[in-house]
C-alpha positions as CSV (number, residue, x, y, z in Angstrom):
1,X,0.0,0.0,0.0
2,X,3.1,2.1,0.6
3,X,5.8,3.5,-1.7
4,X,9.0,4.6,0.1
5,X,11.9,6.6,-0.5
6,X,14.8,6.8,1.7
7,X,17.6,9.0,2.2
8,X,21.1,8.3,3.3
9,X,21.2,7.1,7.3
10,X,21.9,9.6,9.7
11,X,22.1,10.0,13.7
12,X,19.0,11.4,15.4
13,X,19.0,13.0,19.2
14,X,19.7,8.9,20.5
15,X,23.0,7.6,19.5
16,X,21.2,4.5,18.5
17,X,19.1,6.1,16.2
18,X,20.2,5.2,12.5
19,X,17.3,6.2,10.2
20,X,16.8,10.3,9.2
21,X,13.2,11.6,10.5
22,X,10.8,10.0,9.2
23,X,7.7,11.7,7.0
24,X,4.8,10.3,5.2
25,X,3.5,11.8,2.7
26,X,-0.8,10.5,1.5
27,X,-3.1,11.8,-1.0
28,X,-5.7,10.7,-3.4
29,X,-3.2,10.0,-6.0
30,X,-2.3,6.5,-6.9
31,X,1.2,7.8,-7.3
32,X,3.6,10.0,-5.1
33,X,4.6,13.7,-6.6
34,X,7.9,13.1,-7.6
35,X,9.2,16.6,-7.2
36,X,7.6,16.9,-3.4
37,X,9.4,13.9,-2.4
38,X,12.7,14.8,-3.9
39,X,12.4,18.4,-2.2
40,X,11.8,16.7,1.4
41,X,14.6,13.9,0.6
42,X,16.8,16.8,-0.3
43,X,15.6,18.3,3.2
44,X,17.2,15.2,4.9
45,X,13.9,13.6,5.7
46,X,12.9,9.5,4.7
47,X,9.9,9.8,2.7
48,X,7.0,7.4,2.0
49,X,4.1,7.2,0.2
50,X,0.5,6.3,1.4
51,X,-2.0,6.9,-1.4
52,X,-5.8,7.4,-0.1
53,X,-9.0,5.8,-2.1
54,X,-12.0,6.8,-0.5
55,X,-13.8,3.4,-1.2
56,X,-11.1,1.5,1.4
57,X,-11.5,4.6,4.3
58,X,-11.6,2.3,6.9
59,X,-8.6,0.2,6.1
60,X,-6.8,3.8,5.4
61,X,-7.6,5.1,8.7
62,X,-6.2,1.5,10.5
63,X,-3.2,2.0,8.6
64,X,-2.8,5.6,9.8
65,X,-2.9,4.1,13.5
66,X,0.0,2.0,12.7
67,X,2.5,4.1,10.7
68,X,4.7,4.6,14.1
69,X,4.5,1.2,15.2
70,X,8.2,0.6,12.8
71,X,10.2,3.3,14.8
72,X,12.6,3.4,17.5
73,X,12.8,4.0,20.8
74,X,12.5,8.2,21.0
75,X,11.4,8.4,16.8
76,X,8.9,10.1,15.5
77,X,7.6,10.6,12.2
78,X,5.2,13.5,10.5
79,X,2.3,14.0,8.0
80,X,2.1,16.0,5.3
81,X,-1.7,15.0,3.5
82,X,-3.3,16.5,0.4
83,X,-7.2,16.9,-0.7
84,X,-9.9,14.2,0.6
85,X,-6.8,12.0,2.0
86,X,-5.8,15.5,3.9
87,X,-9.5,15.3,5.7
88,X,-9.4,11.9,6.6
89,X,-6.4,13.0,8.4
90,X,-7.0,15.5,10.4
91,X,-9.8,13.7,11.5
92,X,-8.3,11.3,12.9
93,X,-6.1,12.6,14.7
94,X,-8.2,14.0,16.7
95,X,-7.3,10.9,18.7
96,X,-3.8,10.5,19.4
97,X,-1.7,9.7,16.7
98,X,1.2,7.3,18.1
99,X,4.6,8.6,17.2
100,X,3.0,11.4,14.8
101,X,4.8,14.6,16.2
102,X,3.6,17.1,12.9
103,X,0.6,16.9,10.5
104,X,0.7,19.8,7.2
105,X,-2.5,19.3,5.6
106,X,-2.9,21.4,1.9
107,X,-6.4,22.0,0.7
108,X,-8.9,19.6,2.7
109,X,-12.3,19.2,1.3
110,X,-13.3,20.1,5.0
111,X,-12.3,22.4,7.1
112,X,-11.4,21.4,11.0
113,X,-13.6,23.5,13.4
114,X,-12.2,26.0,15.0
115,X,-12.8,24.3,18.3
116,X,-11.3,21.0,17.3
117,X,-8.6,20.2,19.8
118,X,-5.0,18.4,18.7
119,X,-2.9,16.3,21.4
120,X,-0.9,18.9,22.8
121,X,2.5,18.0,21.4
122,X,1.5,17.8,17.9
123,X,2.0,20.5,15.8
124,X,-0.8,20.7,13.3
125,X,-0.3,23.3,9.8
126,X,-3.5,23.6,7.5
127,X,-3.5,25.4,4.1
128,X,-6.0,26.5,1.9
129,X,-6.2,28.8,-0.6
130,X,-9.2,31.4,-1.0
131,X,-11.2,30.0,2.0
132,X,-14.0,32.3,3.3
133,X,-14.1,32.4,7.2
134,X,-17.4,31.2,7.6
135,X,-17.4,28.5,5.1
136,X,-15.9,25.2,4.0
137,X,-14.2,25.4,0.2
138,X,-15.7,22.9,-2.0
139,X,-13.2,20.3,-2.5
140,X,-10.7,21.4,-5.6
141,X,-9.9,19.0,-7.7
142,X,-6.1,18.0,-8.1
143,X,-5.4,20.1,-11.0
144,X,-6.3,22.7,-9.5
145,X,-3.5,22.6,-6.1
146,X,-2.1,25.9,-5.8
147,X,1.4,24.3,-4.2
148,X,1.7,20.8,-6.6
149,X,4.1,21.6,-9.5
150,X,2.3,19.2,-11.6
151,X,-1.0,20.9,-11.2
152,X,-2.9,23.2,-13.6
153,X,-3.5,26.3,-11.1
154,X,0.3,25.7,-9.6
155,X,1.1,29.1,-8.2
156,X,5.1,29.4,-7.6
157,X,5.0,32.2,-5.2
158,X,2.3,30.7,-2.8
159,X,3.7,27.6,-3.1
160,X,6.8,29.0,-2.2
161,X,5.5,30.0,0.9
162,X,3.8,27.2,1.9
163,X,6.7,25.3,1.6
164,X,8.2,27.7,3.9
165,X,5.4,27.1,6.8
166,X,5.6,23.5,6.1
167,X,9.1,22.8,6.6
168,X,8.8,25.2,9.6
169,X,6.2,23.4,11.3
170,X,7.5,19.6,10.4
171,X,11.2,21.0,11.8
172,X,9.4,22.4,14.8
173,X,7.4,18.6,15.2
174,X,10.8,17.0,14.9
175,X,12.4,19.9,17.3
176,X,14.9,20.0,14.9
177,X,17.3,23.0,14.9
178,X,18.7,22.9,11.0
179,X,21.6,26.4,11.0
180,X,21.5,27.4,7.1
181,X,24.0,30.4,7.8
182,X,27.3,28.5,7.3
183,X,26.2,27.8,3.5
184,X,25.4,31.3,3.2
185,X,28.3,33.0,5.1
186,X,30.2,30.6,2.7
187,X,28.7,32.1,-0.8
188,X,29.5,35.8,0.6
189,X,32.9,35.3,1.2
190,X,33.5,34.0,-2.1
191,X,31.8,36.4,-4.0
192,X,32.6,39.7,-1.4
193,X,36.0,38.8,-0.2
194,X,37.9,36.6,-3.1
195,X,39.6,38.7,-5.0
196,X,40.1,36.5,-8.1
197,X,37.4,36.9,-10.0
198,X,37.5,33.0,-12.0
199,X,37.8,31.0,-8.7
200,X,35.1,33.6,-6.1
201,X,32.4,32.4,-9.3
202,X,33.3,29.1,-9.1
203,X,33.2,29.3,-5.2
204,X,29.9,31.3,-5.2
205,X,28.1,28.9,-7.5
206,X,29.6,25.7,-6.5
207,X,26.8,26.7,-3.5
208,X,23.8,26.8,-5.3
209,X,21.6,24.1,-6.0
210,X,21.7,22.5,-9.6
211,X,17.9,22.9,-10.4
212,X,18.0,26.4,-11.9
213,X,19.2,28.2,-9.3
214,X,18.7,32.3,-10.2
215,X,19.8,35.9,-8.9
216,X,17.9,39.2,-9.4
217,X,19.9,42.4,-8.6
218,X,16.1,44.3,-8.4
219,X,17.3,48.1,-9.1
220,X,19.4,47.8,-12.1
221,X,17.7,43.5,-13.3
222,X,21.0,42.1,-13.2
223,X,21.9,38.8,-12.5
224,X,20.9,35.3,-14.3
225,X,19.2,32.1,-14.1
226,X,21.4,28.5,-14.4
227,X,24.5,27.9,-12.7
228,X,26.5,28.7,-15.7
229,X,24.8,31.9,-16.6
230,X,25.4,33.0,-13.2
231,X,29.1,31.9,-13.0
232,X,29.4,34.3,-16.0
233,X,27.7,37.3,-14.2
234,X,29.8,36.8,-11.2
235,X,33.2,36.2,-12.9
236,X,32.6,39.2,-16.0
237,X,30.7,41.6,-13.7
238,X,29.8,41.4,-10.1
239,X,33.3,40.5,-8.6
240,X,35.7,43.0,-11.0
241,X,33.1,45.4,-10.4
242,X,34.2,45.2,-6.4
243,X,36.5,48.4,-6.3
244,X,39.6,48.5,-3.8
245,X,37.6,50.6,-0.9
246,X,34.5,48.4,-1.8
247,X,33.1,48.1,2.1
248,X,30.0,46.3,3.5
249,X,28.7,46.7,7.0
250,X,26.0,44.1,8.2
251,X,23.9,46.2,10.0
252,X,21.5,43.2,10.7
253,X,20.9,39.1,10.3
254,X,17.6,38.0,10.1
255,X,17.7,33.8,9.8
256,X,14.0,31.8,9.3
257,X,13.5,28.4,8.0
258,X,15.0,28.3,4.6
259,X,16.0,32.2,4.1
260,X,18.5,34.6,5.1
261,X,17.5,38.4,5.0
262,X,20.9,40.6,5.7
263,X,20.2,44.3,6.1
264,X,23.8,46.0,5.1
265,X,25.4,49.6,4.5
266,X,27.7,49.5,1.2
267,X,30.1,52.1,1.0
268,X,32.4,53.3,-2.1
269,X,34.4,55.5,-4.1
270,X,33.2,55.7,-7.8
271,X,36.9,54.8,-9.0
272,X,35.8,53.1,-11.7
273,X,32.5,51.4,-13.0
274,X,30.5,49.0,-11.0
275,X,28.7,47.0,-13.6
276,X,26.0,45.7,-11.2
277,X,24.9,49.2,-9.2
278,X,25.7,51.6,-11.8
279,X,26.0,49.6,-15.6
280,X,27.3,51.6,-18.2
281,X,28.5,55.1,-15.7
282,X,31.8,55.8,-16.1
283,X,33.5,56.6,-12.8
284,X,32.8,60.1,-11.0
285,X,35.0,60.2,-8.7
286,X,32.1,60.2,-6.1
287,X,31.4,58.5,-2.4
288,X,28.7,56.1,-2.5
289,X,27.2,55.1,0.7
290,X,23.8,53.3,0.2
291,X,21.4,51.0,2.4
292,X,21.1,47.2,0.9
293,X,18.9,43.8,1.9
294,X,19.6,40.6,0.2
295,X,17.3,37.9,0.6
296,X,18.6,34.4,0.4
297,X,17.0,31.2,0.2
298,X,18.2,28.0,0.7
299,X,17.0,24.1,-0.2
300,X,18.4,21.1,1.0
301,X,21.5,22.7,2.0
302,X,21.9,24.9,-1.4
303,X,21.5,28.5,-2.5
304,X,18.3,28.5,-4.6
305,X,18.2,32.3,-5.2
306,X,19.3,35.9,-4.3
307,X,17.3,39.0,-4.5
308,X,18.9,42.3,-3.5
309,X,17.3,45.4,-3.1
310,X,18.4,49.3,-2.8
311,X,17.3,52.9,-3.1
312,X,18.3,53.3,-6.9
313,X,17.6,57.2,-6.4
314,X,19.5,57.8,-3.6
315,X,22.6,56.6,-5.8
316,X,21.6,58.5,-8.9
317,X,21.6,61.6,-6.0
318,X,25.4,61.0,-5.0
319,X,27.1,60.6,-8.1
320,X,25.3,63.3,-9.6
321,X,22.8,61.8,-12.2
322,X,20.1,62.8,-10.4
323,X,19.1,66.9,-9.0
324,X,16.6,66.6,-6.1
325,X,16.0,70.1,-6.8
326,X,15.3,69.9,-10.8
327,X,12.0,69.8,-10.9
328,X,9.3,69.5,-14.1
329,X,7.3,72.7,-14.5
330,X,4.1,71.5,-14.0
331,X,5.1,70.1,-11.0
332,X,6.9,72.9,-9.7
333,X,3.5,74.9,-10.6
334,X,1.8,72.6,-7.9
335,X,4.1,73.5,-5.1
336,X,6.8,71.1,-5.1
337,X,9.8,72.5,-4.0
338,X,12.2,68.9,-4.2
339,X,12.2,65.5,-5.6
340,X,10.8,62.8,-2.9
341,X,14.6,61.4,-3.0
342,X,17.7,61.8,-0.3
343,X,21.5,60.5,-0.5
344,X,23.6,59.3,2.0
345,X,22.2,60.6,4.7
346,X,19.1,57.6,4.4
347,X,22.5,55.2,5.0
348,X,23.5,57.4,7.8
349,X,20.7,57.2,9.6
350,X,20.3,53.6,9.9
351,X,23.5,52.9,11.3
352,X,22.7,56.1,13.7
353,X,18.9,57.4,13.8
354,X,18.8,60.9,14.7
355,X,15.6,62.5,15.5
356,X,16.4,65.9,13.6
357,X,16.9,64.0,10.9
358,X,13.5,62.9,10.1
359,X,11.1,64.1,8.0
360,X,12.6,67.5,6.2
361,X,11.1,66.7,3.3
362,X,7.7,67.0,5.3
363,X,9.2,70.7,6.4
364,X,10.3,71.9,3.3
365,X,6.8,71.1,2.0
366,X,5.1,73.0,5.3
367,X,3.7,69.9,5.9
368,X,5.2,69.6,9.0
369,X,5.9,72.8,12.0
């Protein structure tokens, strides 16, 4: 009745435990979803297969009641349940569940009640899609499963979320504590503090997972998709692009489940062109000092993307390609005495917030005594 995957053996909290945690994954589907299973394998979690047909609910339910009865002294194992299958589930373990330390259910044809109660040490994840408050959803149909890659309404954002939550809640069932940072700490020092440009692209991408793997430089669209388009971007234009007094403060470290969020002050002299923050400028001579966030994500231990994000205007300010006070005469008609834009001083005030520095746009505008 059961199709199982299994990753390579590892050690759990007891010495004598030889299997990785354990996760079984049910829905009305005769077969597993490949690319789920992977994703969890990947994770570092043994996976198997339960599929759920709703004329044999009472063997299905039996079964449930059993899956723990394989593990070890101090294992536990968690549930992650789909459509009708995902119903059946929650249902049942209303009761305990022996072993079960984490049930994810994705779209249920019916809703738990508010005032259903769990076993206390299970941790319980529901998600649905478009659900009004006071009603059940009809049951969707499995093309239509916003977080299964094979499925017609597939949505990658919300999926990507979900998966988020999931593995969250499943680590939290398992009380594992999984630290993503070195991987990360790894692929910045490569690409900020290598200063050969050939090897810090091989090091930065020897990081990131093989499955298409992309970085999106948001102000200027830099960046790539593909391990090799990206070792080309690092090696041709990110890295050279580093000039000598190139300095980054972490101001910040924020670390969640599968993501990294680093809140940073870059500083610069425009010496010469940097391809990634100001393409196609030649150099002014200028200080730069501007406030950055880079969001990484990780899977299974690899980078799956980068997205970085800055005040583009603020840097068109300090190098001159941009007049606060050049205003278009219609505008300037209607009162507006300055661009909405500042320059360093939005860097400077993060590292040190200073209460006269707020809000003299707001004054210059008599908006503000």
């Amino acid at each position: 009745m059961a199709n199982t995957t299994s990753t390579q053996s590892s050690t759990g909290f007891l010495s004598f435990n030889a299997r990785p945690p354990r996760i079984w994954l049910t829905s009305p589907s005769a077969h597993p979803p490949e690319k789920t299973l992977l994703a969890w394998k990947d994770e570092g979690f043994e996976v198997s297969y339960l599929p759920y047909t709703p004329q044999e609910q009472a063997s299905y339910m039996r079964t449930l009641k059993t899956l723990g009865q394989d593990l070890q002294l101090g294992e536990t194992y968690a549930l992650l349940c789909y459509g009708a299958a995902a119903t059946v589930v929650l249902k049942t373990a209303t009761k305990p569940l022996p072993r079960c330390c984490a049930i994810v259910a994705f779209y249920p044809t019916v809703l738990p009640s508010p005032k259903t109660k769990y076993p206390s040490q299970l941790q319980v994840q529901v998600h649905v899609a478009g659900v009004s408050h006071q009603v059940s959803p009809p049951p969707p149909p499995p093309d239509e499963w916003f977080a299964d890659p094979i499925a017609g309404q597939y949505a990658e954002v919300e999926a990507g979320l979900a998966w988020t939550r999931a593995l969250g809640c499943v680590r939290r069932g398992f009380q594992m504590d999984v630290d993503i940072e070195p991987v990360v700490q790894a692929a910045w020092t490569a690409k900020y503090e290598d200063d050969v440009p050939e090897r810090g692209s091989v090091g930065v991408v020897k990081k990131m997972t093989q499955n298409s793997p992309h970085v999106t430089i948001l102000p200027t669209l830099e960046g790539g998709v593909g391990r090799k388009k990206l070792e080309e971007f690092y090696c041709e234009f990110f890295i050279p692009s580093l000039v000598e007094d190139f300095d980054i403060r972490l101001i910040s470290r924020t670390i969640g489940v599968d993501r990294i969020v680093d809140e940073m002050v870059v500083s610069f002299i425009h010496s010469d062109e940097v391809d990634w923050i100001l393409p196609g400028v030649q150099a002014t001579g200028k200080n730069v000092r501007i406030a950055m966030v880079s969001i990484v994500a990780v899977r299974g231990g690899k980078l799956v993307s980068e997205h970085m994000y800055w005040d583009q205007a603020s840097v068109l300010v300090q190098v001159g390609l941009l007049d606060p006070k050049v205003i278009p005469q219609k505008l300037k008609k209607q009162g507006l005495k300055r661009l909405p834009v500042v320059g360093a001083e939005a860097a400077e005030q993060l590292i040190n917030p200073r209460q006269e520095k707020y809000n003299g746009l707001l004054k210059d505008h008599g908006l503000l005594d």
